[in-house]
N, C-alpha and C positions, 0 to 999 in steps of 0.2 A: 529648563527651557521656559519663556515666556508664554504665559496664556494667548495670546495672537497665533505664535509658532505652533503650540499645540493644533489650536484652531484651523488655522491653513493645513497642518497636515491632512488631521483627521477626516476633514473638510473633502481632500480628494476621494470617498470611500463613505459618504451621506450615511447609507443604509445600515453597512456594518457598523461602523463607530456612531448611531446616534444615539447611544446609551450615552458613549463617555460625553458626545459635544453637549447632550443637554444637559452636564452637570456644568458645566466650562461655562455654557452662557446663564446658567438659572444660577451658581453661588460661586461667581467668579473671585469672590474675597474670601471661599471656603473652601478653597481647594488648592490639593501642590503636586505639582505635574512632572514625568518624570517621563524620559523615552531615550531609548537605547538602540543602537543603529547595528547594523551587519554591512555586510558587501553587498544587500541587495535587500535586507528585510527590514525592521523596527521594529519594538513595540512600545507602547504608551501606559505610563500608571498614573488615573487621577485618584488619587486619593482627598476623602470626602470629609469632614467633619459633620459625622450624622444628628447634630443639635441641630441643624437645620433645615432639616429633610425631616417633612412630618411622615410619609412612608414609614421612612428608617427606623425613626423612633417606636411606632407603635410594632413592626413587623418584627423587631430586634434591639428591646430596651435595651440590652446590655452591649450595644456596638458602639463606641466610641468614635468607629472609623469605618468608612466603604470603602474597601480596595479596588478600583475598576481597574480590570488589566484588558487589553486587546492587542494580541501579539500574533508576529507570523509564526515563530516556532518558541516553542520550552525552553530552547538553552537562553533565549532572550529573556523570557520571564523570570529565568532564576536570575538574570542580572539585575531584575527591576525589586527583587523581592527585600536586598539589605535595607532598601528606602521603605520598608514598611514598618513602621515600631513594635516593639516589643511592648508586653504588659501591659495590654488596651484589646477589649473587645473590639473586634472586625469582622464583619460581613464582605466575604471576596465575593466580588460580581465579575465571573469572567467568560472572555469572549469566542473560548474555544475549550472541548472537554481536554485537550491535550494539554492545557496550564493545570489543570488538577496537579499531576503528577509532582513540577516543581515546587507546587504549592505545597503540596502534604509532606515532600523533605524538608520543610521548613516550620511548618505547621499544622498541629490536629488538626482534620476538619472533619466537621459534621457537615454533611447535606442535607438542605432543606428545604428546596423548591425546584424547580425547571419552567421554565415560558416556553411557548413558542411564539416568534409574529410572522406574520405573513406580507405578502405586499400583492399585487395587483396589477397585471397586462393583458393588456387588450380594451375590445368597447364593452362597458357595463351600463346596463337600461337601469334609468332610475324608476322606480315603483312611484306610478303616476298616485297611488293613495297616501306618501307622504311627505309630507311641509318640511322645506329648508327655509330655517329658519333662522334670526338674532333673538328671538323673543320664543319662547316656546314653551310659555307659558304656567303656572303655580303651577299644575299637577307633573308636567315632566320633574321641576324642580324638583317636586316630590318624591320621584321615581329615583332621581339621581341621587335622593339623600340617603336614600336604603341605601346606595355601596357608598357613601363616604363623602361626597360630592360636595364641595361647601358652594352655596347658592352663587357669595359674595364674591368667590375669586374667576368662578367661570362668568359670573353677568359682566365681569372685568375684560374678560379675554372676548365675548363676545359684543362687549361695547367696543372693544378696540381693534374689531376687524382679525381675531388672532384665534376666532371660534366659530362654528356654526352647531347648530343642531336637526336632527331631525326627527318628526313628529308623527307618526301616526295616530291618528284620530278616527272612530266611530261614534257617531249620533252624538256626538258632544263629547263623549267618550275619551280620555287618553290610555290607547292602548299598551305602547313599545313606544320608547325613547330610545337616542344616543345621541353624542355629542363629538367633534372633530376639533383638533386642534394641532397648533402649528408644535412641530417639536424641534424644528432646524431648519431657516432657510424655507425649500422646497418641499420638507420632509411634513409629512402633518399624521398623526395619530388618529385612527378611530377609537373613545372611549367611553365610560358610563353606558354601554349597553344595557339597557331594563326595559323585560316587559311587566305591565299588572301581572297581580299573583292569577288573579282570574285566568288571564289568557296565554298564563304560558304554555309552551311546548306545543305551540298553532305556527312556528316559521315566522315570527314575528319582528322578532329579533334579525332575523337574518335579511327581511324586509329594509328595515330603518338604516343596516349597514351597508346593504348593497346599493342603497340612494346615495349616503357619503361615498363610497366611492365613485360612482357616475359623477359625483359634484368634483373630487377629487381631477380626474378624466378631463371635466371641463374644463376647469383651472389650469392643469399642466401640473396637477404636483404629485409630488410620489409618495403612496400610501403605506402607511403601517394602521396593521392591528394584532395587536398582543394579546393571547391568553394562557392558561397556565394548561400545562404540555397534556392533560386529562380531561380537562375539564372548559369545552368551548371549542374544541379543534374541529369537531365534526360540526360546529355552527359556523366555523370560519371557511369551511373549504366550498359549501357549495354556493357560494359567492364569487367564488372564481378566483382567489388569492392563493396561487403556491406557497408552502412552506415558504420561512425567508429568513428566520434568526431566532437562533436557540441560546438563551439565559441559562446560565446556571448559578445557583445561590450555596455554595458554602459557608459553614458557620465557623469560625475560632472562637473557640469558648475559655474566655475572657471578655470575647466574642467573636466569633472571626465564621461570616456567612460568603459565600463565594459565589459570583454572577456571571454566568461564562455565556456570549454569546456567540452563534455559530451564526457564519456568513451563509448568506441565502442557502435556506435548509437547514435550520438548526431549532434547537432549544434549548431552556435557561433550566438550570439545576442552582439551589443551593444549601450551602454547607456554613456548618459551623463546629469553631473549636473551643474548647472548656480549656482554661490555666489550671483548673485548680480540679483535681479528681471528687473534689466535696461540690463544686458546683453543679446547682441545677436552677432550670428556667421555663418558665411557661412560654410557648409563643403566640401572641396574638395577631394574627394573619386577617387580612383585610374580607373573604369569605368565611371565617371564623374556626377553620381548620386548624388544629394545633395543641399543642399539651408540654404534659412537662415529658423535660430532658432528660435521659437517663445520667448516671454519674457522671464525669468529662473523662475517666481514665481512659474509658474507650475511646479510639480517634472518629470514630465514624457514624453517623446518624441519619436515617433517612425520615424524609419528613415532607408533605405535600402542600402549597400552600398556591392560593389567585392572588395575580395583584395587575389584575386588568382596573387599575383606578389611576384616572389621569382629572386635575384641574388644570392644572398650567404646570408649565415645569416644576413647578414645588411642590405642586401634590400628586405627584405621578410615577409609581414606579418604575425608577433604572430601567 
């Protein structure tokens, strides 16, 4: 199907499919798209070429390929699955736990992450002590570079109206950071939350993100914020955001990582599969969680990893 056709599908269904639409609009010349129909369902495979996706690269050197699947049921995904090559590391990113199942008839996988995002209903008060901002100044910059943040691609998105940030500030002081941005259309992402080392674990955090969303509210658009299924969930909820979509990351080792996201109320796992029973791999995960691989004979691997790091579509994890 053509990239438009995908687009208009997916398109009807923002929240669940804005993993696969942000690959479709961010490397529209790196990706090959595949959807298979029933009497009443579908599902969609974008397949990624991860030389482009600096995430990818660094979370899963050895993936040649992102599998994203988002399907209504299994027997569909095993129709989407001959379109995935053989003899190439892949990281599956899929959109529900019940695609595992087809996947592992077809291929080892290791798991090796889970997200969850949330989204946001009702009125939320912004926190009259922090700055929405286009400018938010060296030291957030700062902040945002500890997770990964490159200065140059969000001064971009927020020169161009596609970003905002918010600022907490004492006595000159930069407390807590975060940063908002557009991930589809309507859809906008909360990301780079950071507080000083000083003042963590004061609510700080949960401060700077409950203003983006108030700002979210105002505008009319619909919120996501991602973190990994351990680690940040009890900072995401008392802000007022239900579960909303569970990732899971499978690995094929060769490399094969699997990202499954679950429609409002869910979270992300993933997996990866070894080719070769002599392979092994360290993985460097964007919080620094990760190690090496046991041999690949075994199909199954669990392994925990954050990838709450978003610049723009290119630097944000699926």
């Amino acid at each position: 199907m053509t990239l438009e056709d995908a687009l208009s599908a997916l398109a009807r269904e923002p929240l669940r499919h804005i993993v696969l639409l942000k690959q479709l609009v961010a490397y529209p010349e790196h990706v090959k798209v595949h959807r298979v129909s029933g009497a009443a369902d579908a599902a969609t495979l974008v397949a990624l070429d991860t030389s482009v996706s600096a995430y990818d690269r660094q979370a899963y050197p050895t993936a040649a390929l992102a599998a994203f699947i988002a399907s209504d049921h299994p027997d569909l995904t095993s129709l989407l699955l001959p379109h995935v090559p053989r003899g190439a590391g892949i990281v599956f990113k899929l959109a529900s736990e019940a695609d595992l199942a087809p996947v592992q008839a077809h291929f080892p996988v290791t798991r090796r992450t889970a997200f969850v995002s949330f989204t946001s209903g009702g009125a939320i008060e912004p926190d009259a002590s922090v700055r929405i901002t286009l400018a938010p100044g060296d030291a957030a910059f700062r902040l945002f570079a500890e997770q990964d943040h490159d200065r140059t691609w969000l001064e971009l998105l927020l020169k161009g109206g596609k970003a905002f940030a918010c600022v907490l500030q004492h006595d000159g002081e930069t407390l807590s950071a975060c940063f908002a941005f557009e991930n589809y259309g309507s859809v906008w992402e909360v990301g780079g939350v950071v507080t000083a080392s000083a003042h963590r674990r004061k609510g700080l955090g949960a401060r700077v993100v409950q203003t983006a969303l108030a700002e979210f509210a105002r505008r009319g658009l619909a919120p996501r914020y991602q973190v990994e299924e351990h680690n940040g969930v009890d900072r995401a909820r008392p802000v007022g955001r239900p579960r909303s979509v569970r990732d899971d990351h499978p690995l094929h080792v060769r490399r094969l990582a699997r990202h499954a996201c679950r429609t409002l109320s869910s979270k992300s796992t993933i997996w990866l599969r070894c080719a070769s029973s002599s392979a092994r791999s360290s993985a460097h995960t964007p919080d620094g969680i990760g190690g090496p691989l046991p041999a690949a004979h075994s199909s199954t691997i669990w392994l925990r990893t954050l990838r709450l790091r978003a610049i723009s579509l290119r630097h944000c994890a699926p």
